[in-house]
N, CA, C and O of each residue as an XYZ file, in Angstrom:
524
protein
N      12.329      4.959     19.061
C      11.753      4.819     17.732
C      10.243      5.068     17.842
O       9.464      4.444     18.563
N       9.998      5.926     17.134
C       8.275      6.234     17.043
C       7.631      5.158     15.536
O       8.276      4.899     14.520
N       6.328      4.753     15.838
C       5.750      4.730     14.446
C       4.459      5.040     14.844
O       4.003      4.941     15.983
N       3.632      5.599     13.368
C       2.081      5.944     13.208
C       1.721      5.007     11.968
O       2.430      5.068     10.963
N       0.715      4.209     12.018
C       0.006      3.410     11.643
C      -1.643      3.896     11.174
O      -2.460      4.210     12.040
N      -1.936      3.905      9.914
C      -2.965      4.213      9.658
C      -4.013      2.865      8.474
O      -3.595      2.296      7.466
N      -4.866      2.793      8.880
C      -5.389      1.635      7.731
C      -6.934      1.664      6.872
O      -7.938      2.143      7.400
N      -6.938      1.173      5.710
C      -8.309      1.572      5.143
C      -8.567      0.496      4.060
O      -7.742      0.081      3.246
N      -9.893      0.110      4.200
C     -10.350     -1.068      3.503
C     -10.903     -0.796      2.252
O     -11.255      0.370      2.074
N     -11.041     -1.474      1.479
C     -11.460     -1.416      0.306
C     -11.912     -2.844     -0.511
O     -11.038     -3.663     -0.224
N     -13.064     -3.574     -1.543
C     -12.993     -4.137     -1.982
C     -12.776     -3.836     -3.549
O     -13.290     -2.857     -4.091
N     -11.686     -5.090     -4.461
C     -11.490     -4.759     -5.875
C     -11.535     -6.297     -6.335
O     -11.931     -7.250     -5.663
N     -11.180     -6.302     -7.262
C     -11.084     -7.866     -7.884
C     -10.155     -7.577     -9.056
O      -9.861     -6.565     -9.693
N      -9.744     -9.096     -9.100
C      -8.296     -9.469    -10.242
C      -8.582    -10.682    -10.496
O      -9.338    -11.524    -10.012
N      -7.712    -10.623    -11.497
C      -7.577    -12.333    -11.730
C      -6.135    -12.341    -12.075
O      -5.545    -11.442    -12.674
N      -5.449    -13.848    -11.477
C      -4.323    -13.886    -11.685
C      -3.827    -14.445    -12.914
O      -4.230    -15.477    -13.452
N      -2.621    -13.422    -13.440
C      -1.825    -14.597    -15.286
C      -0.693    -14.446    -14.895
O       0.142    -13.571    -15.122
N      -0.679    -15.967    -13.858
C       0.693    -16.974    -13.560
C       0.133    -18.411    -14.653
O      -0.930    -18.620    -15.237
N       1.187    -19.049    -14.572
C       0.922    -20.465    -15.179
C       0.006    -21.369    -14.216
O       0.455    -21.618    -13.097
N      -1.347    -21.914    -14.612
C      -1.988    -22.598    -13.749
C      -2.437    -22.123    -12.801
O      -2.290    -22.794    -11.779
N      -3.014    -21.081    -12.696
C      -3.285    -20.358    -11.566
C      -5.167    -21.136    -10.706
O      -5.802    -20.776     -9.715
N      -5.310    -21.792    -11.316
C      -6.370    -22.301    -10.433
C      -7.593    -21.809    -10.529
O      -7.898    -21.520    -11.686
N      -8.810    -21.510     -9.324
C      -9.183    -20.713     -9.472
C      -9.267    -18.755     -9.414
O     -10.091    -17.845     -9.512
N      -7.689    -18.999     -9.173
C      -7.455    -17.292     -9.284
C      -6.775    -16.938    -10.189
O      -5.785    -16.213    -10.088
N      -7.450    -17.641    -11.695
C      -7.918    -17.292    -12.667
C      -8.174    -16.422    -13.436
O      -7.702    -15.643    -14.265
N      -9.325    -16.852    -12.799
C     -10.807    -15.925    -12.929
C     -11.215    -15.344    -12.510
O     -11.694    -15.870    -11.506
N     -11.611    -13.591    -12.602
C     -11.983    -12.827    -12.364
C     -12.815    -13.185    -10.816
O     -13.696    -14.044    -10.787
N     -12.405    -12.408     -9.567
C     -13.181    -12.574     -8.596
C     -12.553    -11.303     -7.538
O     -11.535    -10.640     -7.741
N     -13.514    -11.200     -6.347
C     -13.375    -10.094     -5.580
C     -12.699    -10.109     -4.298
O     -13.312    -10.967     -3.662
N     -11.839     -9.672     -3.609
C     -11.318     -9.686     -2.346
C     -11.319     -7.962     -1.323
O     -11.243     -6.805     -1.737
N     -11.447     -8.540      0.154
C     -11.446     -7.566      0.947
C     -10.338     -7.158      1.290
O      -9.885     -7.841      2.208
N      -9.312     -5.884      0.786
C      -8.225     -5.757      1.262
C      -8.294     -4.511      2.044
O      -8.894     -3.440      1.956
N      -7.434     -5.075      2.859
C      -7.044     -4.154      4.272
C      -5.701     -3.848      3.728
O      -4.822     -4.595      3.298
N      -5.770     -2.367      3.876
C      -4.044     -1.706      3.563
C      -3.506     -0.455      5.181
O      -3.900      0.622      5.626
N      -2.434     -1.474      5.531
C      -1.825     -0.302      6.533
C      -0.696      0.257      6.089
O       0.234     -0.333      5.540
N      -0.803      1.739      6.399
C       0.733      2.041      6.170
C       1.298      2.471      7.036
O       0.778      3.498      7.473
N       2.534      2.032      7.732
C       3.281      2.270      8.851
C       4.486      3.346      8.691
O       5.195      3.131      7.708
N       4.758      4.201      9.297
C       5.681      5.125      9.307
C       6.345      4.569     10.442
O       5.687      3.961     11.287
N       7.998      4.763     10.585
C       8.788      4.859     11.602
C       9.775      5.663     11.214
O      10.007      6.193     10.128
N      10.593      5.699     12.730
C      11.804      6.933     12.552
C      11.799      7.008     13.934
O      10.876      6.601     14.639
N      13.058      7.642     14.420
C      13.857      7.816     15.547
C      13.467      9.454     16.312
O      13.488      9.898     17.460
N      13.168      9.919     15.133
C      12.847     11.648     15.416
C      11.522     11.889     15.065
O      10.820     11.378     14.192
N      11.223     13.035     16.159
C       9.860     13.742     15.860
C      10.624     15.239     15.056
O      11.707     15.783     15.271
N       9.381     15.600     13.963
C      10.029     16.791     12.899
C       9.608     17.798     14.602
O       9.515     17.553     15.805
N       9.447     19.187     13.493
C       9.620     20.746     14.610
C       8.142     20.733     15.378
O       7.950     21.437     16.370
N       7.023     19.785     14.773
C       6.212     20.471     15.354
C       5.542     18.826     16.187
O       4.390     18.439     16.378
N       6.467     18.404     16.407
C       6.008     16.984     17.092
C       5.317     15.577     16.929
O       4.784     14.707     17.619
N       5.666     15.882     15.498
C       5.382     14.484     14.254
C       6.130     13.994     13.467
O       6.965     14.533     12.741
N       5.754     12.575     13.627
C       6.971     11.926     12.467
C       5.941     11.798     10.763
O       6.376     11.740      9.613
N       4.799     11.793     11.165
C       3.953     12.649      9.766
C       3.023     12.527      9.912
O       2.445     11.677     10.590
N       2.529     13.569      9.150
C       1.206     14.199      9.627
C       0.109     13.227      9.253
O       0.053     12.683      8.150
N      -0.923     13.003     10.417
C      -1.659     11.625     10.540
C      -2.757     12.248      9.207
O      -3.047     11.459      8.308
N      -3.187     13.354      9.180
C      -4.157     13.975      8.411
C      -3.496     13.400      6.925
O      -3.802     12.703      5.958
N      -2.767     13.925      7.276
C      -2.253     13.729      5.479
C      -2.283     12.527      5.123
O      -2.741     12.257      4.012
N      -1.721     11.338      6.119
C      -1.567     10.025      5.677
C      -3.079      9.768      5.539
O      -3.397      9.273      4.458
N      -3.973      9.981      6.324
C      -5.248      9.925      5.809
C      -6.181     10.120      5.176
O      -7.185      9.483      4.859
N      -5.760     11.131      4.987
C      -6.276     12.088      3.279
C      -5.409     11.031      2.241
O      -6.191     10.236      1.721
N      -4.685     10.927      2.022
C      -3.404      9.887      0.882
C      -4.296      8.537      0.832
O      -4.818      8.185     -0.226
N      -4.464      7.695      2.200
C      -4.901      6.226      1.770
C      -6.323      6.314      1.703
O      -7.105      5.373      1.833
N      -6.488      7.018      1.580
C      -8.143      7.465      1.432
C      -8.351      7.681      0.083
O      -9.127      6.873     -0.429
N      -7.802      8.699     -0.796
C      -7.607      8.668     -2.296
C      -7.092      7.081     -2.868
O      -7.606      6.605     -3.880
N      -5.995      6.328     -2.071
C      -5.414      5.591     -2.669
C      -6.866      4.271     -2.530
O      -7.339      4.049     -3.645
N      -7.419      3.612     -1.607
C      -8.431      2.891     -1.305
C      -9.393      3.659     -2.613
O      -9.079      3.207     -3.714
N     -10.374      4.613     -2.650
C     -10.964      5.270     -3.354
C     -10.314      5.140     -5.169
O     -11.156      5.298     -6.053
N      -8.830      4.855     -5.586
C      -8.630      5.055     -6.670
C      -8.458      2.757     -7.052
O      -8.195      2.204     -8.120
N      -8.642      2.348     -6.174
C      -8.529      0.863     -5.924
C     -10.268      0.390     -5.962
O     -10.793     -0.372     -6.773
N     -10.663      0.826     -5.270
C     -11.819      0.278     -5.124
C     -13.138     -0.213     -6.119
O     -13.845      0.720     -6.502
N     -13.378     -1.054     -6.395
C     -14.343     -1.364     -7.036
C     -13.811     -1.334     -8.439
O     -14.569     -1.137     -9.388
N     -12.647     -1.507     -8.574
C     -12.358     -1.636     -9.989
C     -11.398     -3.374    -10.130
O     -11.186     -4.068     -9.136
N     -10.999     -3.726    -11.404
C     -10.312     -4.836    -11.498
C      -8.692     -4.159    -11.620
O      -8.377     -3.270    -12.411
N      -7.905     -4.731    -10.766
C      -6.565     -4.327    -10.912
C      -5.839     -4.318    -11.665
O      -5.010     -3.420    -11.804
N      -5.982     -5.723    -12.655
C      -5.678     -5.975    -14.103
C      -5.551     -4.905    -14.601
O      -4.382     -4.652    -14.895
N      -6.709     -3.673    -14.971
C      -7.191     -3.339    -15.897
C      -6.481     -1.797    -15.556
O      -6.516     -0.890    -16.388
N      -5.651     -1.606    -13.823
C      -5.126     -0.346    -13.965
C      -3.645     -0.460    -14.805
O      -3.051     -1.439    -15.258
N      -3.354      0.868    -14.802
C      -2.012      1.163    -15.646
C      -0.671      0.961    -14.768
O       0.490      1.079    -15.159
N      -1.092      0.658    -13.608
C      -0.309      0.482    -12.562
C       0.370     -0.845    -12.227
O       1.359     -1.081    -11.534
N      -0.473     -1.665    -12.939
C      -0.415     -2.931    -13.021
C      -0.342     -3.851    -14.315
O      -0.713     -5.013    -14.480
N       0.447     -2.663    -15.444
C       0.518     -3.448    -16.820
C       1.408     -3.878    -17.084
O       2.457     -3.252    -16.931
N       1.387     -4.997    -17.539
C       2.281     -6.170    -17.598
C       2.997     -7.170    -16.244
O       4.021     -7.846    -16.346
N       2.152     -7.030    -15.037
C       2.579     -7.585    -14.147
C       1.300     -8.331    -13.654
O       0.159     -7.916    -13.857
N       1.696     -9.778    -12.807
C       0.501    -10.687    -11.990
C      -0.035     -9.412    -11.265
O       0.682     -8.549    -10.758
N      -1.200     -9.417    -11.285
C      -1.816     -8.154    -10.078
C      -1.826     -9.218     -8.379
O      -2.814     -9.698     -7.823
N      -0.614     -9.280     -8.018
C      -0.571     -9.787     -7.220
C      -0.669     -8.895     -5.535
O      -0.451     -7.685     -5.582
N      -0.970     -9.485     -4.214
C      -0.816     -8.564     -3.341
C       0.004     -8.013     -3.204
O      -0.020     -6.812     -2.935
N       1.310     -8.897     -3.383
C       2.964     -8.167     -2.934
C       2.625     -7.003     -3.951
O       2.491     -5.908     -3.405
N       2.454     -7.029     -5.375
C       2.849     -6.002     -5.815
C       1.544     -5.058     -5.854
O       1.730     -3.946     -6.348
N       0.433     -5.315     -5.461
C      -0.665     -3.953     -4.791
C       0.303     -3.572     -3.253
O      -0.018     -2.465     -2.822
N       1.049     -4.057     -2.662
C       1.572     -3.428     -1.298
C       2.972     -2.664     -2.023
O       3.155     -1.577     -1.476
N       3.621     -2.846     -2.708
C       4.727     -2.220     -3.382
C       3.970     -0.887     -4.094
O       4.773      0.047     -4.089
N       2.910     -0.567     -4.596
C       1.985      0.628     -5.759
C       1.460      0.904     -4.170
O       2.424      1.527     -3.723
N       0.932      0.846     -3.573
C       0.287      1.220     -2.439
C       1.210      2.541     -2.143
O       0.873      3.708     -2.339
N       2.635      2.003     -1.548
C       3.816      2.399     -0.871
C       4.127      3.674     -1.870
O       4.206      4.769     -1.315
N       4.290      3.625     -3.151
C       4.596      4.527     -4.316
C       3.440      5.141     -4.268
O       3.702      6.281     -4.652
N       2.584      5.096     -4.088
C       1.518      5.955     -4.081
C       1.432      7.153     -2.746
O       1.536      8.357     -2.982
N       1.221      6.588     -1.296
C       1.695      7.218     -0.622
C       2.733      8.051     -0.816
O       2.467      9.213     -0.509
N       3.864      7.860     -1.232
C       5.217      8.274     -0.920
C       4.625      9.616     -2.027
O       4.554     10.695     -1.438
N       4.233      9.649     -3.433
C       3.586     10.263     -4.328
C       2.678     11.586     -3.568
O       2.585     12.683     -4.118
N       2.197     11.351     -2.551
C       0.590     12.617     -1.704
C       1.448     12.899     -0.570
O       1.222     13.972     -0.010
N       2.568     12.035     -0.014
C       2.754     13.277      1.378
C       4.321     13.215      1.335
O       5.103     12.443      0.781
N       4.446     14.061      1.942
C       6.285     14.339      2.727
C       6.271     13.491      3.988
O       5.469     14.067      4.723
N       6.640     12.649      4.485
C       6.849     12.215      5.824
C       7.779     12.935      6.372
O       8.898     12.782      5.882
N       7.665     13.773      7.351
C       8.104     14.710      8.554
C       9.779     13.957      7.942
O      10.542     13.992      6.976
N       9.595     13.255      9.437
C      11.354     12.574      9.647
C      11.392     10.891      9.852
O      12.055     10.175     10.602
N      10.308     10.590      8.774
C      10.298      9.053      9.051
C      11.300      8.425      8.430
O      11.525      9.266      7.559
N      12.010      7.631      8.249
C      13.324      6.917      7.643
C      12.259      5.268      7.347
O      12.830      4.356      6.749
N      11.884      5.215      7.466
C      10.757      3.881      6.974
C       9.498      3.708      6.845
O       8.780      3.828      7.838
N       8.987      3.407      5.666
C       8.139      2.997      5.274
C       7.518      1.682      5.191
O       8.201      1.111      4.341
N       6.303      0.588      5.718
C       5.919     -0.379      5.440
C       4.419      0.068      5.059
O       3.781      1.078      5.357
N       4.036     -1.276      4.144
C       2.647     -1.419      3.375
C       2.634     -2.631      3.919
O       3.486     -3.509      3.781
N       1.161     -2.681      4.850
C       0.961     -4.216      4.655
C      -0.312     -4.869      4.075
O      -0.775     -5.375      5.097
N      -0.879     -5.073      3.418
C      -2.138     -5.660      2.576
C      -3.031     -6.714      3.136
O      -3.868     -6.900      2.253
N      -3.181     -7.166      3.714
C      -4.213     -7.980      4.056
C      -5.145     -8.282      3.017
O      -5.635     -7.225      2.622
N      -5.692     -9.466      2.283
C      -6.128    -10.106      1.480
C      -7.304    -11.160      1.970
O      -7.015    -12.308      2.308
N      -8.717    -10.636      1.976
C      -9.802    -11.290      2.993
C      -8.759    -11.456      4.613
O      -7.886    -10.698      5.036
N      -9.202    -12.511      5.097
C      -8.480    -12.535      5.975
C      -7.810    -14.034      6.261
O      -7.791    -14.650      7.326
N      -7.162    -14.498      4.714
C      -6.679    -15.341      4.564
C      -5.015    -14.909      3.972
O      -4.433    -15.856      3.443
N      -4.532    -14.085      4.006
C      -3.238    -13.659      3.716
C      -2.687    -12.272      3.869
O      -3.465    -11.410      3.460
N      -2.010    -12.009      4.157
C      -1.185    -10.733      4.386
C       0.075    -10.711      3.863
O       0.614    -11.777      4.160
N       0.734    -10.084      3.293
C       1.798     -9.252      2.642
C       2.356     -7.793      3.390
O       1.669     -6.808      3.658
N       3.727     -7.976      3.618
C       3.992     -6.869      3.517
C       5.138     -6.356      2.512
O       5.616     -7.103      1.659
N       5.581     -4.882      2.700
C       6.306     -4.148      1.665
C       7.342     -3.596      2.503
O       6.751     -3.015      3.413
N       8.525     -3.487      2.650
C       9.539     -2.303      3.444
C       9.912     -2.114      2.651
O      10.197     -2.795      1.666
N      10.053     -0.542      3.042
C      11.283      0.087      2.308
C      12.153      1.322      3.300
O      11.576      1.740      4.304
N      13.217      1.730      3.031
C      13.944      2.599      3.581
C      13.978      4.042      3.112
O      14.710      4.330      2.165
N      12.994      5.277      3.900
C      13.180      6.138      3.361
C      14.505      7.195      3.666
O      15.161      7.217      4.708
N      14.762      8.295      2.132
C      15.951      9.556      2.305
C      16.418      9.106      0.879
O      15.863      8.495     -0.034
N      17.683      9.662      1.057
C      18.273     10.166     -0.025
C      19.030      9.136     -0.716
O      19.377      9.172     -1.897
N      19.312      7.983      0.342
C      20.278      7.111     -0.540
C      19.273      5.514      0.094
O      19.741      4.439      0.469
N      18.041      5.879      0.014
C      17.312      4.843      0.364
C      16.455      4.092     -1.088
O      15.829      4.783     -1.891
N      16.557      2.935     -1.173
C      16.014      1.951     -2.714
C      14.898      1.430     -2.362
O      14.989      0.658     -1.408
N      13.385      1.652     -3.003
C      12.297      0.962     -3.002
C      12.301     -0.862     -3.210
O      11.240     -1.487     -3.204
């Protein structure tokens, strides 16, 4: 089993609308760390399970389209808690959105949140694979 691991930081801010949410509330800022992990059993024809460039070009737009904004306020996040799990679930759809992965059969997002929480996301990639 191979995997490639790539990661990129970014700061944004949210506020959370759960019941009672405390002070995450109110509008405030966090340092998130996003990795995205590829795995798979096979290397494609030219000796990658995907191309590191690309994944880096991808979370590079994706950090860059996150950054410095309130999460609330994207379209990505309407009508839902802008919570980490679900910035590591839009992360994953986003990626999957900018590249082809060679011959990876899995996908993980993991989020890191300051460095007081982490989240992750799996999913199973192909043809009869469910986000």
């Amino acid at each position: 089993m191979y995997s490639v691991s790539l990661s990129r930081e970014f700061i944004a801010q949210h506020y959370l609308i759960v019941p009672d949410p405390g002070p995450e509330g109110t509008l405030h800022s966090h340092r998130y760390t996003v990795e995205a992990t590829f795995r798979g059993p096979e290397l494609g024809e030219y000796g990658y399970l995907v191309d590191i460039d690309a994944l880096a070009s991808a979370l590079e737009a994706i950090a860059e389209e996150f950054a410095d904004r309130t999460l609330n306020d994207l379209e990505a996040f309407a009508g839902r808690n802008p919570s980490v799990e679900h910035l590591a679930r839009i992360v994953g759809d986003r990626l999957l959105d900018r590249i082809v992965p060679e011959t990876a059969t899995e996908l993980s997002v993991r989020v890191r949140e300051d460095d007081v929480a982490a989240v992750t996301h799996r999913r199973s990639l192909g043809s009869d694979a469910e986000p």
